[in-house]
C-alpha positions in Angstrom: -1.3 -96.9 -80.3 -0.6 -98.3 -76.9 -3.7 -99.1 -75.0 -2.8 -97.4 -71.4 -3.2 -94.0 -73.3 -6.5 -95.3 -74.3 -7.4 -96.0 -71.1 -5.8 -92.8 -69.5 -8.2 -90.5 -72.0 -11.0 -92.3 -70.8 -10.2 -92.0 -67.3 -9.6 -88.2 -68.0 -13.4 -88.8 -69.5 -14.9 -89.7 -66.4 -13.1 -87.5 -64.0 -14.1 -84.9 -66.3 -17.7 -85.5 -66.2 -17.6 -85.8 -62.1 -15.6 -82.7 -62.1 -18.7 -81.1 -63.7 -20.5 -81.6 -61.3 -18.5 -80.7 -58.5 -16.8 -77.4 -59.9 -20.7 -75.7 -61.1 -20.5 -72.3 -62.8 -16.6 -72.1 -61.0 -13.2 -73.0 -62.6 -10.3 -75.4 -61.1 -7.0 -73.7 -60.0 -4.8 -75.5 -58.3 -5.2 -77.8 -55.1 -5.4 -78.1 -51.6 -5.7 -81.5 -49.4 -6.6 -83.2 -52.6 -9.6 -80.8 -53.8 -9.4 -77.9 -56.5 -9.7 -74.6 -55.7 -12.8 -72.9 -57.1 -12.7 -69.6 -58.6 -15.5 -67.3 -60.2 -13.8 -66.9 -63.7 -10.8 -64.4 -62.1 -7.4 -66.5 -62.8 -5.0 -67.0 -65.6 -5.6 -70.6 -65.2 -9.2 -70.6 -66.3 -9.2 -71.4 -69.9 -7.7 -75.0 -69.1 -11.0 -76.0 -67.9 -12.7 -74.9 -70.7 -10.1 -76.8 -73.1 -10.3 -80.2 -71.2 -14.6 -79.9 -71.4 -13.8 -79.2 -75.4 -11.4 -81.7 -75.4 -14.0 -84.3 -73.6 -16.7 -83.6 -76.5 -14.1 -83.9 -79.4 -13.6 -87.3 -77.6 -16.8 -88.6 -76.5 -19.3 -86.2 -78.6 -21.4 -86.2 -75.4 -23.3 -83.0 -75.3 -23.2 -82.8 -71.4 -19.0 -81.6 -72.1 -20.0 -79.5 -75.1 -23.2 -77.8 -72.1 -20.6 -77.6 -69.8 -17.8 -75.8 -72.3 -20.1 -73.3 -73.3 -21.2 -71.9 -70.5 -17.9 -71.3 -69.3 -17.5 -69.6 -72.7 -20.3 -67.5 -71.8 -18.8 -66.5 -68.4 -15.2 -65.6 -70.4 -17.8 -62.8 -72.8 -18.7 -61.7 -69.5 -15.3 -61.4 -68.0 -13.7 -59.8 -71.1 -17.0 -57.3 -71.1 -16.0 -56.3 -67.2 -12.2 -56.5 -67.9 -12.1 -58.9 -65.5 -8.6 -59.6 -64.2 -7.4 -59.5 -67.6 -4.1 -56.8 -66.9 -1.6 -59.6 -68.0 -0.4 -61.3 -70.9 -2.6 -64.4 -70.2 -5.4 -63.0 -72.3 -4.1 -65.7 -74.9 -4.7 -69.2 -72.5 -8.0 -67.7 -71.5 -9.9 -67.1 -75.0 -8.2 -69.9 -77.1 -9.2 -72.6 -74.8 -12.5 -71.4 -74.5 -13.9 -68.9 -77.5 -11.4 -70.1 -80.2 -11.9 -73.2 -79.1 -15.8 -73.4 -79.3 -15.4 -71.4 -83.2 -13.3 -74.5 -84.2 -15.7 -77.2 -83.0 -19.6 -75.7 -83.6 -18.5 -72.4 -86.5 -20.2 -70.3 -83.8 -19.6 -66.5 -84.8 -20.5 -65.2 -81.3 -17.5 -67.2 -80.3 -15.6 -66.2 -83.1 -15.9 -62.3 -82.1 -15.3 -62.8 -78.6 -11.9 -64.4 -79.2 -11.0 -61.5 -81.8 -11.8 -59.2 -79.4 -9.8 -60.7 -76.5 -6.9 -60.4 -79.1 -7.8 -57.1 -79.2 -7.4 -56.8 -75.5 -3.9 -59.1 -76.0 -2.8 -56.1 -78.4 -3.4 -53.5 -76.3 -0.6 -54.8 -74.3 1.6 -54.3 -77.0 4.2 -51.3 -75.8 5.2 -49.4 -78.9 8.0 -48.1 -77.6 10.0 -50.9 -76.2 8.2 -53.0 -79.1 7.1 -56.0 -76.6 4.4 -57.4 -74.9 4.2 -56.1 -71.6 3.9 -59.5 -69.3 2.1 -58.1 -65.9 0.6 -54.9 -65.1 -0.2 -51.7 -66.4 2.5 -49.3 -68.5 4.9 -48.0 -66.0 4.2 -50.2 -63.7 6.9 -49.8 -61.2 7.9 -53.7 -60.7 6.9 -54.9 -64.0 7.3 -52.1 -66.9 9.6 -53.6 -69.4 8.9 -57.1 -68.5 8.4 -59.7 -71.3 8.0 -63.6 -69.8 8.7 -66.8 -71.6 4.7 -68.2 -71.0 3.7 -65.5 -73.2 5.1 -67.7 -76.3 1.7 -69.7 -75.5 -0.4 -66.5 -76.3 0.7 -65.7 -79.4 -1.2 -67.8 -81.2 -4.1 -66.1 -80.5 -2.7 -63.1 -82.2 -1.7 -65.2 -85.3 -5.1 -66.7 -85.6 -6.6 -63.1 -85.1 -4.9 -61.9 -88.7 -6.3 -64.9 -90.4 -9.8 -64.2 -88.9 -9.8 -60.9 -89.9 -7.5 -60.2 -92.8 -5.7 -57.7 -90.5 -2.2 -58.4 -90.3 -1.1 -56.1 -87.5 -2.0 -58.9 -84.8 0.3 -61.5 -86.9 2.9 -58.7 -87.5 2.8 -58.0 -83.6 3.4 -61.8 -81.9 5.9 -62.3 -84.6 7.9 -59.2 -82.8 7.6 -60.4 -79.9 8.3 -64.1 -80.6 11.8 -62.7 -82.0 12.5 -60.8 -79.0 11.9 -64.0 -76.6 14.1 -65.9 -79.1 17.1 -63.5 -79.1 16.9 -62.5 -75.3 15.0 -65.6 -73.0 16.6 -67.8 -74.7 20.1 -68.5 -73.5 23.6 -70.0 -75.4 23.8 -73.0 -73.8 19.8 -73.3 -75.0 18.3 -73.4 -71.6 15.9 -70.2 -70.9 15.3 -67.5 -68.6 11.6 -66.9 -67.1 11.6 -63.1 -67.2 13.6 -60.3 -69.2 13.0 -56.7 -68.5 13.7 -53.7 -71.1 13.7 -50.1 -70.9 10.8 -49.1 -71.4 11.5 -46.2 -73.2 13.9 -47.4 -75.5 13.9 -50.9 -75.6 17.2 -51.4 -74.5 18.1 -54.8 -72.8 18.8 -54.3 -69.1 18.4 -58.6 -67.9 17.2 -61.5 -67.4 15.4 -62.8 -64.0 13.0 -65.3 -62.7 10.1 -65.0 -60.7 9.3 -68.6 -59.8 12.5 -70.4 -60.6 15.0 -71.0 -58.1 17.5 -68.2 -59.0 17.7 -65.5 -61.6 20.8 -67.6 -63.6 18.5 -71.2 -63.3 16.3 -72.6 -65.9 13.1 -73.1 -64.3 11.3 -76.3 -66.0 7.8 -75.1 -66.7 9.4 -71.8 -68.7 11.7 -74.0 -70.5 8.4 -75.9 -71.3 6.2 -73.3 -73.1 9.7 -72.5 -74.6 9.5 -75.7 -76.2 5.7 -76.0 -77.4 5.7 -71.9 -78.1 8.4 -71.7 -80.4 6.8 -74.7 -82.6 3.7 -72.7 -82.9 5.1 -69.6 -84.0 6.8 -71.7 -86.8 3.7 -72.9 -87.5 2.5 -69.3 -88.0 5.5 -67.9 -89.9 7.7 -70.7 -91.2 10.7 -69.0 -89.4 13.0 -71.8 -89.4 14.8 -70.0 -86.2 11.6 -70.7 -84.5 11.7 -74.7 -85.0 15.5 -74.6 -84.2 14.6 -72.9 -80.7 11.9 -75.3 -80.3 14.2 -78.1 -81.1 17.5 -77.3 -78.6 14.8 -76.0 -76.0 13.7 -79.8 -76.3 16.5 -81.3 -76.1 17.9 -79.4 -73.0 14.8 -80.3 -71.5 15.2 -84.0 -72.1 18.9 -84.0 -71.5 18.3 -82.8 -67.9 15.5 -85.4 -66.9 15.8 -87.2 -63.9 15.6 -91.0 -63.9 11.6 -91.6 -64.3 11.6 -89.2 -66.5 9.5 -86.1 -65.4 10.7 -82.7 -64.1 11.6 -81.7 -61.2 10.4 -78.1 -60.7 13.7 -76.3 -61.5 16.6 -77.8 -63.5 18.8 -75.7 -61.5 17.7 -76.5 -57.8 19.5 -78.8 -55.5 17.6 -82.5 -55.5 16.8 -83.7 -52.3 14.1 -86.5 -50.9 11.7 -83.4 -51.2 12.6 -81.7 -54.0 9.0 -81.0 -55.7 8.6 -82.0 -59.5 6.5 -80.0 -62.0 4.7 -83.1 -64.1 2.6 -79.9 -65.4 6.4 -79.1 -67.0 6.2 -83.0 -68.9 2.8 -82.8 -69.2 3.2 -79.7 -71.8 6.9 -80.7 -73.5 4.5 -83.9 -74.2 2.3 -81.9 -76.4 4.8 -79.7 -77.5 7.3 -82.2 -78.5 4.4 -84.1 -80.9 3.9 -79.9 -82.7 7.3 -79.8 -82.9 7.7 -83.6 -84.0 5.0 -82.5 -86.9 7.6 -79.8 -88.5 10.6 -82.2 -88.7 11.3 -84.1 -91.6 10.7 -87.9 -91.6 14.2 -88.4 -92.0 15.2 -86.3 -89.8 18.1 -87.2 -86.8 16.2 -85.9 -84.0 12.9 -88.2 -84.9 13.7 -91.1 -82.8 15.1 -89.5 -80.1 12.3 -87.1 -79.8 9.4 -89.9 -80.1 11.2 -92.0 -77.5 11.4 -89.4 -74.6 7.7 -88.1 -76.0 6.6 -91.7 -75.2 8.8 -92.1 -72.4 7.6 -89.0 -70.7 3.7 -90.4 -71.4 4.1 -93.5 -69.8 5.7 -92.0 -66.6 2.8 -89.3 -66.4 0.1 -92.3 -66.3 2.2 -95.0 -64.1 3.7 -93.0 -61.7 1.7 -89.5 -61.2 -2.2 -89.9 -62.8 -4.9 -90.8 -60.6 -6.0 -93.4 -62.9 -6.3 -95.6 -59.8 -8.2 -93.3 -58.2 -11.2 -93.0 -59.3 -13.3 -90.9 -57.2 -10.2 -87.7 -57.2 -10.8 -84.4 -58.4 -7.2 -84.0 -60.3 -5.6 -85.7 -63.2 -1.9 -85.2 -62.4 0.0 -85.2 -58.9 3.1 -83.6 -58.1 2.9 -80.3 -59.9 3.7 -77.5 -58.9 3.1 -73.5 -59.1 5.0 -71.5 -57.4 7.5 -73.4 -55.4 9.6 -70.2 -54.2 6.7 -68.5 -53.2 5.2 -71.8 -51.1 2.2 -71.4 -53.3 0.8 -75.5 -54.2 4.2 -76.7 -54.0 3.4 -80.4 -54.9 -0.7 -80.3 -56.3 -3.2 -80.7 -58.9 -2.7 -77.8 -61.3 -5.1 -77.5 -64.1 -2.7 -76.3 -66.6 -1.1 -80.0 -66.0 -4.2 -81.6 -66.4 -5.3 -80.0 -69.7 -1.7 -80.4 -71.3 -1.8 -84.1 -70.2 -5.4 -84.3 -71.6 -4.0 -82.8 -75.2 -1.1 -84.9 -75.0 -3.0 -87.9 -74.8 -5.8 -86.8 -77.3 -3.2 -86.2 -79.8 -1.5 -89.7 -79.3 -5.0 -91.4 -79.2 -7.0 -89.4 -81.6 -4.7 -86.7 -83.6 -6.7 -84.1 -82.4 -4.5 -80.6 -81.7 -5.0 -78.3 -79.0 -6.8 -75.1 -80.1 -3.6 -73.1 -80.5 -4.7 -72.8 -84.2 -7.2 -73.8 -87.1 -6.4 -77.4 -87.9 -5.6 -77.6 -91.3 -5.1 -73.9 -91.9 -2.5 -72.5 -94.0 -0.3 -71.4 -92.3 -0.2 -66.7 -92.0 2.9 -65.5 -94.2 4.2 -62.3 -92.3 7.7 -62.2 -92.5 9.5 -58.9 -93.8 
């Protein structure tokens, strides 16, 4: 273990506790001048919170993170109550970062139930029809009917984990479906990925594939190919699909092939590089967790191994020297230079939370072994092919 990620996760530690502080009963989004922006429990990006503050109290086992985590768990039973903002696919990063998260640390049932019934809510997204999982809006939504997106891989797992909770194997049988689909049609030949791809939705037939933050509908825009990477690993987990780790694996490798010289992402692989071309180190910052699932699956003797470790580690070691704010002490973000929605001028180059939890799991998993809570560590793994 090299001692700067040592050093980094503690870092992470105090930030974390300051942040607690700062952020009360709200959640972190994304960033402007150097401060978060606050929500009340109404984003997609709310579960990360919750994940880092369970992360902290794996860490530390300092009961002010494990306070902290459950009250926002307690916000999430209200939201999902209210149907808060919860028309979207997200449903997943919400509830396992939070609910499923707090059932895998304390065994507590109330937790438990609330993340099976957000998968619940995750299901009801499912669009028999067109057999997908309908990425934005309602059914028949004019824009976004028939639209499946390649972050959605990320959500899955809470479906998988749903069938081994319950016995039930429709949730299982359902992210498996749709984990196929983004295989055969986000996935491109030349194994870079789309963001979006839209079906009929009354037959299911393919009509294309488009973007809607990358910089044009033919580019590979970084973050997608990112939860490309680290999805596809989980649903191999899940199923033992061996298509599933192969995805994972030339999704990786496309990634790391297209690196610039330090190592971290610029926000689009496709977009011209200039002086002020904004990076994504949210995009590193989850191809480093994903790459150590997907490292997991591979064989010991494997001929990816040492290619794989080395850009893992390479990736790491850029994220601390050259875009924490482990020299800066008193800021409210773990990771600069992210970005969100570049196309859309939306925190171009800024904290995002999603980068600082995936940093914060990356790190915990070098340092400690502990996973993410994308499923039950040391489960067997759900067998639902057929």
């Amino acid at each position: 273990m090299e001692p700067m990620w040592k050093s980094a996760l503690d870092d992470i530690v105090s930030k974390t506790k300051a942040n607690i502080a700062r952020f009360g009963n709200q959640f972190p989004h994304v960033s402007k001048d150097d401060k978060y922006l606050l929500n009340d429990n109404t984003d997609w990006t709310d579960g990360f919170w919750s994940g880092i503050l369970w992360l902290c109290y794996e860490y530390t086992k300092d009961p002010v993170f494990a306070q902290a985590a459950s009250q926002t768990v307690d916000s999430f039973r209200e939201r999902l109550q209210a149907m808060r903002v919860l028309d979207h696919h997200d449903i997943g990063f919400l509830y396992s970062l939070s609910a499923k998260a707090q059932w895998m640390i304390q065994q507590d049932e109330k937790a438990k139930k609330l993340a099976i019934d957000a998968a619940d809510a995750l299901l009801a997204r499912w669009r028999e029809d067109g057999q997908y999982i309908q990425a934005w809006g309602s059914k028949g939504d004019a824009v976004n009917g028939g639209r499946i997106i390649i972050d959605c891989l990320m959500n899955l797992p809470l479906l998988y984990w749903a069938s081994e909770q319950t016995g039930d194997v429709k949730y299982a049988a359902i992210a498996h479906k749709h984990a196929e689909l983004s295989r055969r049609y986000l996935v491109r030949g030349d194994d870079s990925s789309y963001h979006t791809f839209v079906f009929d939705e009354a037959t299911g037939a393919p009509i294309g594939g488009s973007t809607h933050q990358g910089y044009t509908n033919g580019s590979t825009w970084t973050r997608g190919q990112a939860w490309g990477v680290y999805g596809f690993a989980l649903s191999y987990r899940y199923t033992k699909q061996e298509s599933f780790l192969e995805t994972s694996r030339r999704l990786a490798h496309y990634f790391i092939d297209h690196l610039p010289e330090d190592q971290v992402a610029y926000w689009d692989f496709d977009a011209p590089i200039e002086t002020a071309t904004p990076r994504d180190s949210s995009a590193s910052a989850i191809v480093a967790a994903g790459l150590q699932e997907l490292l997991e699956h591979l064989p010991e003797d494997h001929v990816d191994r040492e290619k794989l470790t080395t850009a893992l580690h390479q990736m790491v070691h850029s994220l601390i020297v050259n875009y924490s704010t482990v020299n800066e002490p008193d800021a409210e973000g773990l990771l600069q230079h992210g970005s969100y929605s570049v196309q859309h001028g939306n925190s171009p180059d800024d904290y995002m939370i999603w980068g600082d939890y995936y940093y914060t799991e990356a790190l915990m998993r070098l340092v400690t072994g502990t996973t993410g809570y994308w499923y039950e560590r040391e489960a067997k793994a759900a067998s639902i092919q057929g």
